[in-house]
N, C-alpha and C positions, 0 to 999 in steps of 0.2 A: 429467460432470466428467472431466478428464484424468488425473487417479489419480497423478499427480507430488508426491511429496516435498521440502519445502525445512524445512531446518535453521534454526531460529530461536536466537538468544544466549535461555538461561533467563530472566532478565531482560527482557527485551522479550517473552518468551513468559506471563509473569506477569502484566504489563501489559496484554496484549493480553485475556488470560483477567479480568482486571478489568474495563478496558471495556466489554469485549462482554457482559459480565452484567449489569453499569449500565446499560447503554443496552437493556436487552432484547432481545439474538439470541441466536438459538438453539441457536449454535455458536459458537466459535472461528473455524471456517474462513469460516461468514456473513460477521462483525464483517470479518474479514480482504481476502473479497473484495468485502466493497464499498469498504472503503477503497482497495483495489486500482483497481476499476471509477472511484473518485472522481477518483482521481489522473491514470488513463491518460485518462480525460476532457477533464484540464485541458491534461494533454500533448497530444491527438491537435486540439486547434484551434488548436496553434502552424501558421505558414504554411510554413514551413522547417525542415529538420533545422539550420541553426543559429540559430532560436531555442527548439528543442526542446533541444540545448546549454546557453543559455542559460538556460533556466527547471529544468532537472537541478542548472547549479551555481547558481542560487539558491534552490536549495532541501537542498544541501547532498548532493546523492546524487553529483556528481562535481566534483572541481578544479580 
């Protein structure tokens, strides 16, 4: 693992500690990177960086 730190809002760290005990992982950081893995997935079979653009702002990560 790369041993990097990212700062989570309490709130969505709450959230995330909820899910990931519903759904059975074993961790926090599991639940986290596969959701990570899930996402970059659906990004990395965009054809172009601008429909990697495009699927960022429909997904609300940028404007």
């Amino acid at each position: 693992m790369f041993g990097s730190r990212v700062k989570l809002d309490k709130d969505l760290l709450a959230r995330v500690k909820r899910y990931s005990d519903m759904a059975g992982y074993s961790s926090m950081e599991e639940f986290i990177s596969h959701a990570l893995e899930k996402e970059l997935a659906v990004l990395e079979e965009a054809d172009s960086e601008e429909e990697v653009r495009k699927r960022l702002k429909g997904l609300g990560y940028i404007s």
